[in-house]
N, C-alpha and C positions, 0 to 999 in steps of 0.2 A: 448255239453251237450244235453242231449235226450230233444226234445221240449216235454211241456206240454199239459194235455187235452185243458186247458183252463187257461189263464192268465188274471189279474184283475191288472189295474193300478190303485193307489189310491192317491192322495192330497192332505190333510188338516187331520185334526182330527175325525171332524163330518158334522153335515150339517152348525152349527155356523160360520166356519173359510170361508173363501174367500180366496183358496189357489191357487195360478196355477204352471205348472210343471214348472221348471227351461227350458228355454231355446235349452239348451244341451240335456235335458232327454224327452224333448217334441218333439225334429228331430230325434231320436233313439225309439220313443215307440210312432208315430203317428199311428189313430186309435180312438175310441171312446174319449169319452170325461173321466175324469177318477172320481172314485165317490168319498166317502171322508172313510177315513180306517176303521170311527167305522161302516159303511153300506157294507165294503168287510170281514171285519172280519163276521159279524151278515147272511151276505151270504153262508158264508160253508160249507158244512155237519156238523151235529152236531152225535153223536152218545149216544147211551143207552144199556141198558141192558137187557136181554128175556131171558126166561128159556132156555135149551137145553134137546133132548133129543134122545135117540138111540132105532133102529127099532132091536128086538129080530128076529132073519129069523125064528124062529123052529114054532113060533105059529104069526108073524106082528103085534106083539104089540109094539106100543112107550113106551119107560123106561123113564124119566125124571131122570135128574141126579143133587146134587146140586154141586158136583164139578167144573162145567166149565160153564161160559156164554156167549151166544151169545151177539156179538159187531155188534149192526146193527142201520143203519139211518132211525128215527121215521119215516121221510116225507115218504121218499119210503117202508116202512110198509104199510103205509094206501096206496099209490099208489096202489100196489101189490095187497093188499085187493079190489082194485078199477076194477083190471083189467091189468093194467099197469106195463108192464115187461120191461122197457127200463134201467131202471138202479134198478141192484141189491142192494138188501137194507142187505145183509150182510158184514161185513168188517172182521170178527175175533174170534173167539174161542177160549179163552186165558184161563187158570185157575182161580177159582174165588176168586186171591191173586188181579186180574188186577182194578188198578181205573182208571175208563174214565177221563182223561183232555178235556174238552172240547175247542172249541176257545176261548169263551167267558171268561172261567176258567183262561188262561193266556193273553190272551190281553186285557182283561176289565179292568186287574188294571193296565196296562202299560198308557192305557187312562189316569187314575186317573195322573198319573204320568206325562205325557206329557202335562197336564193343567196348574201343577206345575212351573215344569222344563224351564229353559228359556236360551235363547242364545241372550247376547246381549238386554235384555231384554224383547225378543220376545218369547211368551210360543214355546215350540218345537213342540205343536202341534199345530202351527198355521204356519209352514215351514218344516212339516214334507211330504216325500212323498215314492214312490216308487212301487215294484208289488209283487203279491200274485199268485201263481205257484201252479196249482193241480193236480196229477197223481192219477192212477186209483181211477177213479171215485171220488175223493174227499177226500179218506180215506189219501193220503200221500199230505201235504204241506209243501210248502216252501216260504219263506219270506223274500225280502231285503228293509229293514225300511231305508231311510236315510233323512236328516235334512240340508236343504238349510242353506247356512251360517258357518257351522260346516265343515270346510275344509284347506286344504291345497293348496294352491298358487305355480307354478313354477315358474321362472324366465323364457319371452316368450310363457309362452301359455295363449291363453285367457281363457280357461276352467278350471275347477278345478277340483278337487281330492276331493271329497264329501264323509263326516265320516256317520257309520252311523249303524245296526247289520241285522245281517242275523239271520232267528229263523227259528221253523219248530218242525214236528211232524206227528207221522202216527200213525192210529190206527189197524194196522195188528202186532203189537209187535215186530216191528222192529227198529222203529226211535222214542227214547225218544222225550221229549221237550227239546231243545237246541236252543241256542244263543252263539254267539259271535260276537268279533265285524267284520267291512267290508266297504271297499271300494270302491268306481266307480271312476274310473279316465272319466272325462268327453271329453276330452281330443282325445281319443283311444277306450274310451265305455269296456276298459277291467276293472276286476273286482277282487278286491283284498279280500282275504277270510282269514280267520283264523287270525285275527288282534290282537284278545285275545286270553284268552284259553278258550275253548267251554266248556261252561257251563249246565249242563243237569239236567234234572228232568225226573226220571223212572215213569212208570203208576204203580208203587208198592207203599200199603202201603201207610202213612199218604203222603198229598201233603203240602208241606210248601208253606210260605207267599211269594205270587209273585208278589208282591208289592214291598217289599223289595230286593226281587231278581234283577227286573227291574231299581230299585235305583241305587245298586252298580252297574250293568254293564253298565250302562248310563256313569255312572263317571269315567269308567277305558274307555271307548270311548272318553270322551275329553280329556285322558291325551293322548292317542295315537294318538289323532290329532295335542297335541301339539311338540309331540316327531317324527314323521312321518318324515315333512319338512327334520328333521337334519339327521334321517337317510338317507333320499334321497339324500341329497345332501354331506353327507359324502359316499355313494356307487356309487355318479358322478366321483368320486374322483378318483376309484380304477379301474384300467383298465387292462383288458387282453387282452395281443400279440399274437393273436392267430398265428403270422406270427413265432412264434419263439416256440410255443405248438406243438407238434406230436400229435394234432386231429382237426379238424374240429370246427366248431363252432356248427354244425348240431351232431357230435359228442360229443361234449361237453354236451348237453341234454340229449344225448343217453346214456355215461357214469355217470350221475346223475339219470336216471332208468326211464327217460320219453322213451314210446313206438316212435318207430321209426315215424309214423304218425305227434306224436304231436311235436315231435324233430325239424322236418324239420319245419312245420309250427312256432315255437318259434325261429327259426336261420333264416328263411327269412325276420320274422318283426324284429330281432336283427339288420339283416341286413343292413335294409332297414334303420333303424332309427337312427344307426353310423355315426358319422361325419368318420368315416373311415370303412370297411366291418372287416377290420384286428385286430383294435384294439379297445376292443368295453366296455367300462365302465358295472359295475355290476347291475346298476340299468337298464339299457341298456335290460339289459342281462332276471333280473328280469321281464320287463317288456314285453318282448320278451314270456317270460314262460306264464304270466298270460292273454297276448291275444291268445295264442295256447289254452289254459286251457278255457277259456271265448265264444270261436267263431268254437272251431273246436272238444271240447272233445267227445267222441261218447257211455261215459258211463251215469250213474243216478247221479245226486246229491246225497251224502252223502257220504259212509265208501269212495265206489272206487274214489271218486274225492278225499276225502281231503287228501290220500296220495299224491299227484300230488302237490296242495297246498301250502304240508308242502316243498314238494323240491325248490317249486317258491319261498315261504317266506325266506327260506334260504339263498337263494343268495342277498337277501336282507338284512335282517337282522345278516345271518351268514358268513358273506364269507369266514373265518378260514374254516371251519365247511364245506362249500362247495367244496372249492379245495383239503381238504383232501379227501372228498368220493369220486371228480374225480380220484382223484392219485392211490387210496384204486384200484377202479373200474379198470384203466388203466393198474394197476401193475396183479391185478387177469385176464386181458385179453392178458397179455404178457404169463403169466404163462399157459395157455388154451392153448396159439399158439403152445408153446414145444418151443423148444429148438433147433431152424434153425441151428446152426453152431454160432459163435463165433461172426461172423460178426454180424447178426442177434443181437446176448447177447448185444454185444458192443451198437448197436443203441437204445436197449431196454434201454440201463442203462443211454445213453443220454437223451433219451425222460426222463424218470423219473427225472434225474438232473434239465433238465430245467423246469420240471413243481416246484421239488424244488425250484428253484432258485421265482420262481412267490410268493409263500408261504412266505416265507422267507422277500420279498419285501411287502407283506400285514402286517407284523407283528405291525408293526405301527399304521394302520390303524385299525385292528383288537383292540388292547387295548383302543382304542376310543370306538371303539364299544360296548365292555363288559363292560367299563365304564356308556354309557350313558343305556344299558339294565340292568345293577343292579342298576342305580339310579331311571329306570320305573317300576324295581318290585315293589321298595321300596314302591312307591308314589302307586300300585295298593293294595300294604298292607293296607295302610293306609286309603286308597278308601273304603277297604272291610269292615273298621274297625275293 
């Protein structure tokens, strides 16, 4: 993932809480000391509204127009006015359908909420931590909130798997307001995305209550925390031969639509972290995708990663779902080769057999699975109210 201008780690709530990083998150993000989230959010850009308007060439006069408004950051207005050109204080030109969300707009009442909110009896904003990611110039953020305590436990590691949401927001009319949920494996330092379904708020038109907003998706975050463990350890379960697959494990990536880059790097930490190189469980496998995805992606946070994501989550959560696209994938790459002669036919229809044969052997595990995922819909219905 493309580094940021500038990254802000934060710890506690406000200045009230006496919060320090966890352990794990303080050997991976040493560095300044980190402030408290309502003083990283209140640091931002903030952004407003200013006329617009267009230079006529035939006689250089400016038109004002009330159709479209300039999206620009107050501070660096008066800067500019001051003299000071180092950071441009325009962000956006949108139509004047567009309403600014400001940060404050959406994370002030999450505040409200995290005073509330408790785990274990302890408010979440008094074990809340994580960092604040800015691209150009401030106008595009991103955000991974997560909450010491709110996690999952392996069997053998000392580290944990820490719940928690990722949010974010651009003011160039690109990236709504969105959340979902998200997790850090402390573990590995990889980082698991799309835990919910990404919940968005457009700069169009009325802005609903995000107060509310921040309620529900709080509470479909601790039911995925409590559902996480079974999936993991129902996907330790399920193991692929690769010794007995016509591809590669590095293939294996590359026929679920990861670029070759990130392939290799997800089949060498697969590798690496098999109790055999050949035959390698899906969470294995999973997690193999989401350190490629975490340490090595070379695109932007948003659209172009969360396809990637959705393929890691899958092996996860889908594994039906994933050996079909391998196979789908395998069989349209047999048919591209042509038609070598008989022999050739003959070996193609083996490979496909055996990856059959693999499918066939999840079936079992698979109805576990669609069992325990339409019983997490249910409970996030019910979440939503």
């Amino acid at each position: 993932m493309k580094d940021p201008e500038e990254a802000t780690v934060f710890a506690g709530l406000d200045g009230r809480t006496e919060t320090e990083l966890p352990e794990w998150y303080a050997d991976q993000h040493g560095g300044p000391e980190p402030i408290s989230f309502s003083e990283a959010i209140r640091n931002l850009p903030q952004a407003v509204n200013t006329a617009v308007a267009y230079r006529n060439p035939y006689n250089d006069e400016w038109i004002e127009t009330e159709r479209f408004n300039a999206i620009v950051e107050p501070s660096r207005l008066q800067a500019e006015a001051d003299g000071n050109t180092e950071a441009e204080s325009l962000f956006h030109i949108p139509t004047d359908s567009y309403s600014i969300i400001n940060p404050v707009d959406v994370y002030g009442p999450l505040e409200e909420v995290l005073r509330e909110e408790t785990i274990d009896g302890t408010p979440l904003g008094e074990v809340m931590f994580g960092e604040i990611r800015r691209y150009r110039g401030g106008g595009e953020v991103h955000m991974d909130i997560m909450f010491d305590g709110l996690e999952v436990r392996l069997p053998g590691r000392s580290d944990p798997i820490t719940m928690g949401v990722t949010s974010g927001y651009d003011f160039f009319g690109e990236h709504a307001v969105y959340v979902e949920g998200f997790a850090q494996d402390g573990y590995c330092s990889n980082t698991m995305r799309s835990l919910t379904d990404k919940e968005v708020i457009k700069h169009v038109g009325d802005v609903r209550n995000f107060r509310t907003w921040w309620e529900e998706l709080l509470a479909q975050v601790e039911l995925v925390a409590d559902d996480l463990f079974e999936f993991i350890r129902d996907a330790q379960d399920i193991d692929l031969d690769f010794s007995e697959l016509p591809f590669t494990v590095t293939e294996f990536y590359t026929l679920l639509g990861f670029p070759d880059y990130l392939a290799e790097r997800a089949a060498g930490d697969a590798e690496a972290n098999a109790a055999s190189p050949f035959e390698i469980d899906m969470w294995t496998l999973h997690s193999g995708a989401t350190y490629a995805l975490t340490h090595f992606f070379q695109g932007k946070e948003g659209a172009s990663l969360d396809q990637y994501v959705r393929i890691a989550n899958d092996i996860l959560f889908n594994p039906e779902g994933t050996i079909e696209r391998v196979e789908q994938s395998y069989e349209q790459q047999l048919e591209a080769d042509g038609d070598d002669g008989s022999q050739a036919s003959l070996a193609g229809e083996r490979a496909l057999a055996s990856i059959e044969r693999v499918s066939d052997d999840l079936q079992e595990k698979v109805e576990q699975f669609e069992e325990r995922e339409d019983a997490l819909r249910e409970r996030f219905q019910e979440a939503m109210g």
